[in-house]
N, C-alpha and C positions, 0 to 999 in steps of 0.2 A: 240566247243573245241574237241569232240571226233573226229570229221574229220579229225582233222589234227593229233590224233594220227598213222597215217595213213603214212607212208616215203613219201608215191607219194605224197599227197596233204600237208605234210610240204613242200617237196620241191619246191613243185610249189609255193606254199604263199612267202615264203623265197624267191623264184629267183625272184620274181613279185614284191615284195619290195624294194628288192636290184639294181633292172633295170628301175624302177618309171621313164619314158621319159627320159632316157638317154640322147637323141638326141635333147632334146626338150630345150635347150639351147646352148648361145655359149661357148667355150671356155674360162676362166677364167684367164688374167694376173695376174701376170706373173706364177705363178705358173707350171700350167694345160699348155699355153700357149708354156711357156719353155720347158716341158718333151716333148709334142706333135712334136713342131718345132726338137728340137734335135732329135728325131725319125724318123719324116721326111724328116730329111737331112741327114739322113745314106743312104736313097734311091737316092738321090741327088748327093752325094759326095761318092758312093760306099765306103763308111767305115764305118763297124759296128761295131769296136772294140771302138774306140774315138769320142765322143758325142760331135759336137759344134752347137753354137749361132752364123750364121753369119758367123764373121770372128773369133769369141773366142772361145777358145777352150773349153767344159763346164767340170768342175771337181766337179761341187756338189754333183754327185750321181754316183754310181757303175753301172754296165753295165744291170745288170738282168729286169729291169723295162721296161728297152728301148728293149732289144730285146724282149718280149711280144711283146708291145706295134706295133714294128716290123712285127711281125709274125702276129699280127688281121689286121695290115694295109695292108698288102698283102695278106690276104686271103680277105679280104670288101672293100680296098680304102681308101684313107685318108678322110672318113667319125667320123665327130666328135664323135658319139656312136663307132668306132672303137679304138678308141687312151682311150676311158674310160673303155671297154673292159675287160680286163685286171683287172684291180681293183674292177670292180663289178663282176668278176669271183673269185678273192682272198677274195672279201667280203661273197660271197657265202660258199666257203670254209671254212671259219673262221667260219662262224654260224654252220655249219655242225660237226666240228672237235669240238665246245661248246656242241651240242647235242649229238656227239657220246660220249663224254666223261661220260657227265651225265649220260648218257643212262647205261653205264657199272659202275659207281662210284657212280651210287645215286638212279635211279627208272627213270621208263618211264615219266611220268606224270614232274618231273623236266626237263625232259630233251625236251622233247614239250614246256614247259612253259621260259626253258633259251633261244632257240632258237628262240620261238617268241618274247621274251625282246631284243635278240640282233637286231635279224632286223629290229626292230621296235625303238632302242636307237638312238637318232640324230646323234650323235657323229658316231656312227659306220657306220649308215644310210648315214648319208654324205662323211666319206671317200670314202667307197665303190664307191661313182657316181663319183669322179674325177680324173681325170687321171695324177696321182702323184705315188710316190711309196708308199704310207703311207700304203695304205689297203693290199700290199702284202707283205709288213716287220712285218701287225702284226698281218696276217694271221699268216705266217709263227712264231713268237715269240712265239701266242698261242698255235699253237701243240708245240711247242720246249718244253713247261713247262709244257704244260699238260701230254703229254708223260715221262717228270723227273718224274712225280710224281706217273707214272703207272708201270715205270721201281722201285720207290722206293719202293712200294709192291711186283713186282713179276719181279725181275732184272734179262736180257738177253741180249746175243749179238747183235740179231737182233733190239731191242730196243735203244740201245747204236750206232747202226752205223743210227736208223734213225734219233738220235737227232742229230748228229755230220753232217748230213747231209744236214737235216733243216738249223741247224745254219750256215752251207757252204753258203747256198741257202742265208740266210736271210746276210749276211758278202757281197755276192753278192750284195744285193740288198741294203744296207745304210750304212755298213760300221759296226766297231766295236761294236755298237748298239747291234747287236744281237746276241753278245755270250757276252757281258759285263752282260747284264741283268738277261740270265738264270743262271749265272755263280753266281753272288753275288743273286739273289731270292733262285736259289737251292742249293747254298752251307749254307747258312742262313735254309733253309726248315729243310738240312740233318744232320747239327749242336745239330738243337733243337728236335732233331728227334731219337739222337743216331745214327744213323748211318752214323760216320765219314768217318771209313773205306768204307764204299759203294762209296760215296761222293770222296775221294781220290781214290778209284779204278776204278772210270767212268772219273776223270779228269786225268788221265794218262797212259788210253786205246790208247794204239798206232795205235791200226786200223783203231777207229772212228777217229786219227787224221792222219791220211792219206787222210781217206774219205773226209773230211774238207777240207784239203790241196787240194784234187784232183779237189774239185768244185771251192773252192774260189782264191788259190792264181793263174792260170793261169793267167784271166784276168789283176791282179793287180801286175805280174812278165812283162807282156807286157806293159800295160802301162805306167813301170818306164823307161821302155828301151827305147823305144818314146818320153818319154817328161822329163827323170832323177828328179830332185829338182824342177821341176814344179810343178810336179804332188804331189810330197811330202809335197811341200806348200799349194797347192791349195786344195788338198782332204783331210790330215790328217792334217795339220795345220788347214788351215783358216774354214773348214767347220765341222770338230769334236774337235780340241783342243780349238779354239778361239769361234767355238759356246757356249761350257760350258763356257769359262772365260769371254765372253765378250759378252754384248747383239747384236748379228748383228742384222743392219737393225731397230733398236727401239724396238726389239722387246723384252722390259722387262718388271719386273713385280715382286711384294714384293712376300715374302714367302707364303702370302696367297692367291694366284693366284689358282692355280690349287685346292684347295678346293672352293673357291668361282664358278670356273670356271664346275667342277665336274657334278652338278645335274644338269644343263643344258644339258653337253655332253651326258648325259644317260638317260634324255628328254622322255617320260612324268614319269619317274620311281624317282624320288628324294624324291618324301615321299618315296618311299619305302626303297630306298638308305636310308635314314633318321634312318629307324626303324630293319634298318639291322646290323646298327652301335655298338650298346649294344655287339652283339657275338665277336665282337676284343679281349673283356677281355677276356672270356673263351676261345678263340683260341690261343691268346698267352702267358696264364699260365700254358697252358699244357693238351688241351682240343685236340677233333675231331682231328686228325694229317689233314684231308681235310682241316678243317677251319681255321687252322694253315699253311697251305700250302700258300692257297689263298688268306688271309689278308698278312701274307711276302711279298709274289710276288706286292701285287697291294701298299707297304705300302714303297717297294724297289724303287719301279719306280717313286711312290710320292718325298720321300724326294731326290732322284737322281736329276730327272728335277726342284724341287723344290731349289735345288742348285746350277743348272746351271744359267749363267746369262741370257740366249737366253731363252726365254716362251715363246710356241707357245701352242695354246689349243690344238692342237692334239696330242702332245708329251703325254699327261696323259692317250692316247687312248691305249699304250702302255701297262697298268694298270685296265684294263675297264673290260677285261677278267674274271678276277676272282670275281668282284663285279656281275656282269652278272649272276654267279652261284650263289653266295650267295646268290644275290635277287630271284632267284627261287627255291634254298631249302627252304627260309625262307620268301615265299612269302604270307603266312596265318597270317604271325605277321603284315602284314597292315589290320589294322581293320576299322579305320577312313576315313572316305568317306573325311571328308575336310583335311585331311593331304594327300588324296590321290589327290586332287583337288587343292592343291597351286602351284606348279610347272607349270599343263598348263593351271591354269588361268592366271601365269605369260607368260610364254610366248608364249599363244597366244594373251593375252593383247596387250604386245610387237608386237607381227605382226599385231595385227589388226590397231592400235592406231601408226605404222610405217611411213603413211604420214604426220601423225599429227607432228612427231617428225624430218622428215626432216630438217625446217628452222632453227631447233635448232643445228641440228650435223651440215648444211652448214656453218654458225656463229663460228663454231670452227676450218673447215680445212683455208690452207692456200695452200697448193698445187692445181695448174690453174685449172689440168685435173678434180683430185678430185671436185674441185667446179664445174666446168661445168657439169659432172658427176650429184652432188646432184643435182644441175639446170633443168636438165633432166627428174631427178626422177619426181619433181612435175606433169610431164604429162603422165609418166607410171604409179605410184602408186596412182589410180585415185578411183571414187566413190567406183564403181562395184570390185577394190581392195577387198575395205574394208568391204562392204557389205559381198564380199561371206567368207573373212576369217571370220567376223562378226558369218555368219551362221553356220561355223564350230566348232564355237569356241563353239557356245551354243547346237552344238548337243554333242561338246567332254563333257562338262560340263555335258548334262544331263543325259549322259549315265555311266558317273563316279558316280553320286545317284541313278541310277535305284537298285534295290534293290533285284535283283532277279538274278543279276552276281555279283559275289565277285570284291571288289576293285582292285587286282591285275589284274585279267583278264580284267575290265575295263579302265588299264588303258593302256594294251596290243589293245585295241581297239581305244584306243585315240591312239595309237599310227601310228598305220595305218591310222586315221582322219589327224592326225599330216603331216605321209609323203606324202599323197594327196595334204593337200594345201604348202609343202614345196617345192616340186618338181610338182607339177603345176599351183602356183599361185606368189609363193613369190620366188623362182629361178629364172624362166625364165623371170617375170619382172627385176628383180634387174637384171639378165644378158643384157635383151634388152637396160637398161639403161647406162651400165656401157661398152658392148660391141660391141655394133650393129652401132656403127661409124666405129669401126677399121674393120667390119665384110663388111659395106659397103663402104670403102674405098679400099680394096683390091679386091671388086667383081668391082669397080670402072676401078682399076689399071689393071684388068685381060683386059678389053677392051681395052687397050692402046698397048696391044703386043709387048710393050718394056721393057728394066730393068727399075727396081727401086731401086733408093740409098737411105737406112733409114739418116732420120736428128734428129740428139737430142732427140730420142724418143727410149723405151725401150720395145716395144707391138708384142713379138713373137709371139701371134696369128695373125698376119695380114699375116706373111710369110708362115703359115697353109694355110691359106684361100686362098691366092695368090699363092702358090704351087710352092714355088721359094723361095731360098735364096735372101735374099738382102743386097749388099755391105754395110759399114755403113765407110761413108768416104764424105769430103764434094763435093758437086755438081761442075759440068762446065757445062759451056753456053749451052744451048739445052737439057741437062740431067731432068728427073723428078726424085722427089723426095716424100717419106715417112714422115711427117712431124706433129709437133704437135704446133697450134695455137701462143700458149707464148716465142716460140721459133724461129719461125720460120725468125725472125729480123735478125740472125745470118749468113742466106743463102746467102744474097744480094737484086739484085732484081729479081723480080721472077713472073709469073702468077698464079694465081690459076686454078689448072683442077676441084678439088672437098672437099667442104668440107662439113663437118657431125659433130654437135658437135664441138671441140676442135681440129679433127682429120682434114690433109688435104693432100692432091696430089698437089701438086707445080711440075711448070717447071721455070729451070733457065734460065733469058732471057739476064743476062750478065755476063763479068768476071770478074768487077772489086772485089777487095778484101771481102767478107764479114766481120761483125763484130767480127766476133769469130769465126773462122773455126778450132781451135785446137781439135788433137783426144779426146782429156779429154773432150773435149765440147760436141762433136760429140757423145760422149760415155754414156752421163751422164744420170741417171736411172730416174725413174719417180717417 
C-alpha cells in the first residue's frame, strides 16, 4: 500500500486496471457495436457532424463520444482497443479527479484508498472497457460536482467557468443529463448549506453561460438545421423525454432496482457500502457539509433514475461517485471479515457456478439468436472455465481472512482478483460466444470483394469488422446478403456462402417475390 502512495505507481495500477485486455474481446451488440459503426462511418461517409447506422440516421447520442472515438481511429485503425480508447482514457480520468479531490478535501491515505476502490469497483471497471459514452458523461458529471463543492468553500471565477465548461462538455456528450443532475444535487447541497445566495449567484453567471453555449449549442444549432423536427423527435423526445416516461426497449424495473442492483456495481465493496450506510443520518441532519454534499448527490441520482420508467444498471453509475469516497473515509468501520466476504462469495459463486446455470436461463429466452447464443455457451463455458474461476474464487476468499491486512484493503485486493478473471476469463468467453459468428461472418464476407445487403438483422458490429457500410433493403438475383438463421425464409431462395451459429452469408439465386420483403421487416431489431 505504501507504493502506491507514490503518483507514478497509482497511476500505473489505475491505468493497468482500467485497460485489463482491452483488445481481448469482440465487440458487444448492439451497444459498443453501434457507437463503433457510427464512428466508423464518419470515415466512410466523410460526415462527422451527423452519426448514422447504414442507412438511419442515428440520434441517440450527441456528437462528443464519436469524435474521440474518431480521433483514436485515425491515429491506430479501426482496431477494437481503438473505438474503447476513449472510455478507458475517461475511466482513468474519473479515478484521478476522485483522488485529487480527496487528496485536497480529506488526507493522502483516503485519497490512495478511494482511487484504488474506484478502479477496482465493477460497475466503474466495466464501463471504463466499453466503447459507449457512459464512462466520459460520468467522468465528466464527477469533476462537474466535485468542483460545486470546492468552489462552495473557496468560490471563484475561474472555478465557475470550469464547471460551466464540463457541463458544455458533458450536454455534448448525453444530453440534458449533465447539467440536470449538478443543478438539482448542488442546488439541494447549497439549500441545506446556507448558502442560497452563492447557489443563485453561480446559476446566473452569464460568462459561465456563454462558456456553455460556446461548447454545447454549436453542435445541436446544426443539427436542427439538417434534419428540423427530426432531430427534436428523435434526440429530445424519444431518447430523453420518452426514456424517463416509458420503459424503452424492456428495459424496466420496480423502485427497488438500483438498490438491489448497487452492491454489485461497486463489487467486492458492498459490505462495506453496507457499513457506510449509518452516516446518511448525520449527514443529513446537519453534520460534516462533505458528508452532506455526497450522500445528496448520490441520494439525487437514486430517486431520479429510480423514477424514470427506463432502468438500465449503469444509469446509478451516475451516483457511485460519492459512495466511492465515503467508503474510503470511512473505510476502518468494516471490521467483519464475513460481512466483508458476502458480496464476492456471491458473485464469484455466480461466475464460478455460471455453466451450471446456463440450461436454466436457455428454458426462459425465447428470442432464436439469444437461444442459439446460450447453445453456444455450453462449449465455451467449459471445465477449465470453471476450475480456474473456482481458483480465484478461493484465493479472493482467503485473502479477505488473512489477518494481517485490514478488511478494506483486502477487499481492494479481491478487487484486482475480480478484474483478472472478469476481463480474462468471463468477457472474452461470454464475447466468443455471443460474437465470434458475426466476427466470422464478416472476415467471411471480406473474401467475397463485393457489397453486402444486411437482411432482417440488427448486428452493427459485423460492418466494423467488414469495414464497410451495408445497404439494408431486400436482395436481387445475384446479390449476397447479411442474414440471420430464423429469418432468412423472408429472402426467397437463396444459397448459402457461410454460416456460424445463427449467423449467415447468403446469395440470392432468384427474383421471384420473397415472403416478406417490407422495410419494417427488413428493419426489425433483434
Amino acid at each position: 500500500m505504501r507504493a502506491l502512495n507514490s503518483p507514478l505507481w497509482l497511476f500505473a495500477a489505475v491505468a493497468a486496471l482500467i485497460t485489463l485486455n482491452l483488445n481481448g474481446f469482440l465487440l458487444f451488440d448492439h451497444d459498443e457495436g453501434a457507437f463503433s459503426e457510427a464512428t466508423r462511418g464518419m470515415f466512410e461517409r466523410g460526415d462527422f457532424i451527423t452519426t448514422w447506422l447504414n442507412d438511419r440516421v442515428r440520434f441517440d447520442k450527441p456528437i462528443l463520444i464519436y469524435w474521440l472515438q474518431a480521433a483514436s481511429v485515425w491515429a491506430f485503425g479501426t482496431e477494437i482497443w481503438a473505438f474503447r480508447l476513449p472510455s478507458a482514457l475517461a475511466g482513468i480520468l474519473w479515478v484521478f479527479a476522485i483522488y485529487r479531490f480527496c487528496q485536497k478535501q480529506i488526507d493522502q491515505q483516503t485519497a490512495v484508498a478511494a482511487a484504488m476502490m474506484a478502479a477496482t469497483a465493477l460497475g466503474i471497471n466495466m464501463i471504463s472497457h466499453v466503447a459507449t459514452a457512459d464512462a466520459l458523461l460520468n467522468m465528466l458529471l464527477a469533476t462537474t460536482l466535485l468542483l460545486m463543492y470546492v468552489w462552495s468553500k473557496t468560490p471563484g471565477h475561474l472555478l465557475l467557468f470550469a464547471i460551466y465548461a464540463l457541463m458544455g462538455l458533458g450536454t455534448l456528450t448525453k444530453g440534458p443529463v449533465a447539467f440536470v443532475i449538478p443543478f438539482l444535487a448542488g442546488g439541494l447541497f447549497f439549500i441545506t448549506n446556507g448558502q442560497i445566495r452563492d447557489f443563485l449567484k453561480a446559476i446566473f453567471y452569464v460568462p459561465g453561460w456563454i462558456v456553455f453555449l460556446a461548447i454545447a449549442a454549436p453542435w445541436y444549432v446544426i443539427e436542427y438545421l439538417r434534419h428540423g423536427q427530426d432531430f427534436i423527435d428523435g434526440f429530445f423526445l424519444k431518447h430523453n423525454v420518452n426514456r424517463f416516461n416509458n420503459a424503452m426497449e424492456g428495459h424496466d424495473g420496480g423502485f427497488l432496482f438500483y438498490p438491489l442492483v448497487l452492491p454489485f456495481l461497486l463489487a467486492p465493496f458492498g459490505g462495506l457500502l453496507i457499513r457506510v450506510l449509518p452516516t446518511i443520518r448525520t449527514a443529513l441532519a446537519g453534520g460534516d457539509p462533505l458528508n452532506r454534499f455526497l450522500w445528496i448527490w448520490f441520494l439525487v441520482v437514486l430517486v431520479l433514475f429510480s423514477l424514470a420508467s427506463t432502468k438500465l444498471p449503469h444509469y446509478i453509475l451516475y451516483g457511485v461517485t460519492p459512495l466511492v469516497i465515503l467508503m474510503a473515509r470511512y473505510r476502518y468501520m468494516l471490521t467483519s471479515r464475513w460481512l466483508a466476504a458476502a458480496f464476492p462469495v456471491i458473485l464469484f459463486g455466480l461466475l464460478t457456478a455460471f455453466p451450471l446455470l446456463i440450461p436454466y436461463v436457455e428454458a426462459t429466452l425465447t428470442n432464436p439468436i439469444e437461444i442459439a447464443t446460450a447453445q453456444r455457451a455450453h462449449t465455451y463455458f467449459d471445465a477449465a472455465f470453471t476450475i480456474s474461476v473456482a481458483i480465484a474464487s478461493l484465493v479472493a476468499i482467503g485473502i479477505i481472512f488473512w489477518r494481517r491486512i485490514s478488511p478494506w484493503f483486502a477487499l481492494v485486493v479481491t478487487g484486482v482478483i475480480q478484474s483478472l478473471v472478469v476481463w480474462f476469463l468471463f468477457v472474452p468467453t461470454y464475447s466468443d460466444t455471443q460474437q465470434l459468428p458475426v466476427y466470422e461472418a464478416a472476415m467471411f464476407a471480406r473474401t467475397l470483394d463485393e457489397p453486402v445487403i444486411t437482411q432482417s438483422v440488427d448486428l452493427p458490429s459485423f460492418n466494423v469488422y467488414l469495414d464497410k457500410v451495408t445497404e439494408r433493403r431486400a436482395l436481387k438475383a445475384g446479390e449476397v446478403g447479411f442474414a440471420r438463421e430464423d429469418r432468412v425464409d423472408r429472402v426467397g431462395q437463396f444459397d448459402t456462402l457461410f454460416k456460424s451459429g445463427p449467423i449467415m452469408i447468403i446469395r440470392k439465386t432468384a427474383d421471384e417475390p420473397a415472403q416478406e420483403t417490407s422495410g419494417e421487416a427488413l428493419n426489425d431489431k433483434d
